[in-house]
C-alpha positions as CSV (number, residue, x, y, z in Angstrom):
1,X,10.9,-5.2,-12.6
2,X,12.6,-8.5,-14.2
3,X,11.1,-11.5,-13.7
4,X,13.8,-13.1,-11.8
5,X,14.3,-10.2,-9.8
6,X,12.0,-10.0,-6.6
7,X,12.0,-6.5,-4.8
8,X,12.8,-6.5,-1.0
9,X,9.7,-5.4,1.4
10,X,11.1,-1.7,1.3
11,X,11.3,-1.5,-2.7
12,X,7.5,-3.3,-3.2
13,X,6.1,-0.8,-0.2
14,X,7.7,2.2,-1.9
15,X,11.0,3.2,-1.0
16,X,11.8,5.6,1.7
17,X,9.6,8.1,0.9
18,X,6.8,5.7,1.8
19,X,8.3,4.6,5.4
20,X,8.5,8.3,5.8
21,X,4.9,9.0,5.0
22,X,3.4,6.4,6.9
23,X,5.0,7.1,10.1
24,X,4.5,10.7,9.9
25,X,0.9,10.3,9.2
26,X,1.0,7.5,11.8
27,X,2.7,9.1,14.7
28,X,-0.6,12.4,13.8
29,X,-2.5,9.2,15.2
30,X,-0.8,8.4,18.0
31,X,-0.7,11.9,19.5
32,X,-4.7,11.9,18.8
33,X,-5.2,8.6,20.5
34,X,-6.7,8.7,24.4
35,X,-4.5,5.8,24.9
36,X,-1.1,6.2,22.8
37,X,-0.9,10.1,23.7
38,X,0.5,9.3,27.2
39,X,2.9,7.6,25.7
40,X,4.4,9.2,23.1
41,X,3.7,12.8,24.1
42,X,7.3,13.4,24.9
43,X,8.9,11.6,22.1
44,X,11.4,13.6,20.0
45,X,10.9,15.7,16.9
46,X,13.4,13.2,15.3
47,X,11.3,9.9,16.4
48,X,8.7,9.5,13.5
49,X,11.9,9.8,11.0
50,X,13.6,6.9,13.5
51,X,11.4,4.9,13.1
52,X,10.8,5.3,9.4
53,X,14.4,4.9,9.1
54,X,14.7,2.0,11.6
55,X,11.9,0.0,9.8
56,X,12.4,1.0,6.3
57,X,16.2,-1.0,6.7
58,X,14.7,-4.1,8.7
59,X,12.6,-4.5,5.1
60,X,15.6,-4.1,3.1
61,X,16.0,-0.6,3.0
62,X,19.1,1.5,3.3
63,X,21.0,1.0,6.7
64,X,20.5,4.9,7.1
65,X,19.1,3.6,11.2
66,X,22.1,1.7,11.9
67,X,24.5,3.4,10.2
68,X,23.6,6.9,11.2
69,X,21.0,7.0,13.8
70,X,21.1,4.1,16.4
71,X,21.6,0.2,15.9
72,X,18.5,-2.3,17.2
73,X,20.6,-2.4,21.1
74,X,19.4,1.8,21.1
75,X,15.8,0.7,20.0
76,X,15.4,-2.1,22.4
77,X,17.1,0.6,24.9
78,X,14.6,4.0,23.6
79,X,11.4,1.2,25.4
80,X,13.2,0.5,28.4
81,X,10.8,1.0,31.6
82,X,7.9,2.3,29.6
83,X,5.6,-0.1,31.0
84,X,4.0,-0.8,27.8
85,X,0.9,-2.8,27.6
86,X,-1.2,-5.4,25.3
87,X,-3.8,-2.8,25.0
88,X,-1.1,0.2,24.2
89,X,0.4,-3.2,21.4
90,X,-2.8,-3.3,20.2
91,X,-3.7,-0.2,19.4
92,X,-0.3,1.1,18.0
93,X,-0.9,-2.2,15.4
94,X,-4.5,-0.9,14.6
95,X,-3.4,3.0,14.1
96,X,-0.6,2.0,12.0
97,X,-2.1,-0.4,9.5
98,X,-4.7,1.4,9.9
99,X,-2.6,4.3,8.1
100,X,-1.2,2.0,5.6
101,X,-4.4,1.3,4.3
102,X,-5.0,5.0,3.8
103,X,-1.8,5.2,2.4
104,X,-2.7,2.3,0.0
105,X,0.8,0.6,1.0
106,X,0.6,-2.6,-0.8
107,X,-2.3,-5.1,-0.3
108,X,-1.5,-8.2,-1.5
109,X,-1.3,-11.0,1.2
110,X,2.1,-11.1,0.6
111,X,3.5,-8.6,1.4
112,X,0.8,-8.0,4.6
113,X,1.5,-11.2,5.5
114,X,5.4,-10.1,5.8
115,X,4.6,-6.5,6.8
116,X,2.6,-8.2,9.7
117,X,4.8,-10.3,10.8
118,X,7.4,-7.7,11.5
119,X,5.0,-5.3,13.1
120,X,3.7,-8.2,15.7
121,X,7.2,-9.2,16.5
122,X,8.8,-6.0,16.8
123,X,5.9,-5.0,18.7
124,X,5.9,-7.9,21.1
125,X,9.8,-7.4,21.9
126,X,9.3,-3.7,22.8
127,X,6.4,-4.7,25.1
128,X,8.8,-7.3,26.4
129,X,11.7,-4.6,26.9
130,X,9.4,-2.3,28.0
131,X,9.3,-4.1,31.5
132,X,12.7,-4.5,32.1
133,X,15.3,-1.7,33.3
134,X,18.0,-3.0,31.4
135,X,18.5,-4.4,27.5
136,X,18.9,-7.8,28.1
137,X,20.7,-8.3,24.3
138,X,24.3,-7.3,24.0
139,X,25.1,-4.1,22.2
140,X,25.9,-5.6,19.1
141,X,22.9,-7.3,18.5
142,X,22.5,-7.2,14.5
143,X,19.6,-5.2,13.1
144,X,16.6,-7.3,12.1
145,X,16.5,-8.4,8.8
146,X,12.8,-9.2,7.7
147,X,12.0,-11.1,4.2
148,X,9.4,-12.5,2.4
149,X,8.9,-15.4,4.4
150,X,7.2,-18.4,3.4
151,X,5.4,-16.6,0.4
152,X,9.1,-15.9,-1.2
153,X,7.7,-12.5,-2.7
154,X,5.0,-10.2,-4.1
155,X,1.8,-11.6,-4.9
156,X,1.3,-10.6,-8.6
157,X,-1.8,-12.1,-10.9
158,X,-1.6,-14.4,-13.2
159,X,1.9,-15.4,-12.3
């Protein structure tokens, strides 16, 4: 990687093929979980790629979710009247990094500071949604667009 070239969240977790991993091994959790299984037991063959796809372009991946799959007004929409609570929030944050620990998805405060940050939001707002009966954002609500944040990039020794 140059020097004056920092990677987006997507490129320093991976790439694709990471997002995809992680959510596949992930969403094995969730159907194994006492408290997520209720949830998610009728969720679509598709949803683990979704999702993958979905989070993978808030990081700065390819816009394959919003070009292709669904835009953020179907996401907010797919947690409509689920009912979701702190406990289900909770849990789907500890199974998931959880799994990108196993995974060894990258460490560095950084990018878990970012990766965190995303992942509390995201999961706040479908908890939010999840209680409502209709989206309450206008169907052309952009797709997030999640960064480095404060940090401004990858933690790295020595630099």
């Amino acid at each position: 990687m140059a020097a004056n070239k920092i990677p987006s969240l997507f490129e320093w977790a991976g790439g694709m093929q990471a997002f995809v991993t992680l959510f596949d091994k992930f969403y094995d959790k969730v159907l194994a979980d006492e408290l997520l299984e209720p949830v998610f037991k009728h969720m679509s063959a598709q949803h683990r790629m979704h999702v993958a796809h979905f989070v993978a372009e808030v990081l700065g991946g390819p816009k394959t979710y919003s070009e292709e799959e669904g835009s953020h007004f179907i996401m907010i929409s797919k947690h409509l009247q689920k009912y979701l609570t702190e406990a289900h929030r909770k849990r789907w944050m500890e199974l998931l990094l959880e799994t990108a620990d196993e995974l060894q998805l990258p460490d560095d405060p950084e990018f878990r500071s970012a990766f965190l940050a995303y992942l509390e939001w995201g999961t706040r707002i479908a908890v939010i949604n999840s209680k409502e009966s209709e989206a309450t954002e206008a169907a052309n609500t952009p797709m997030p667009a999640w960064g480095w944040g404060v940090p401004g990039g990858p933690y790295i020794p020595g630099n």
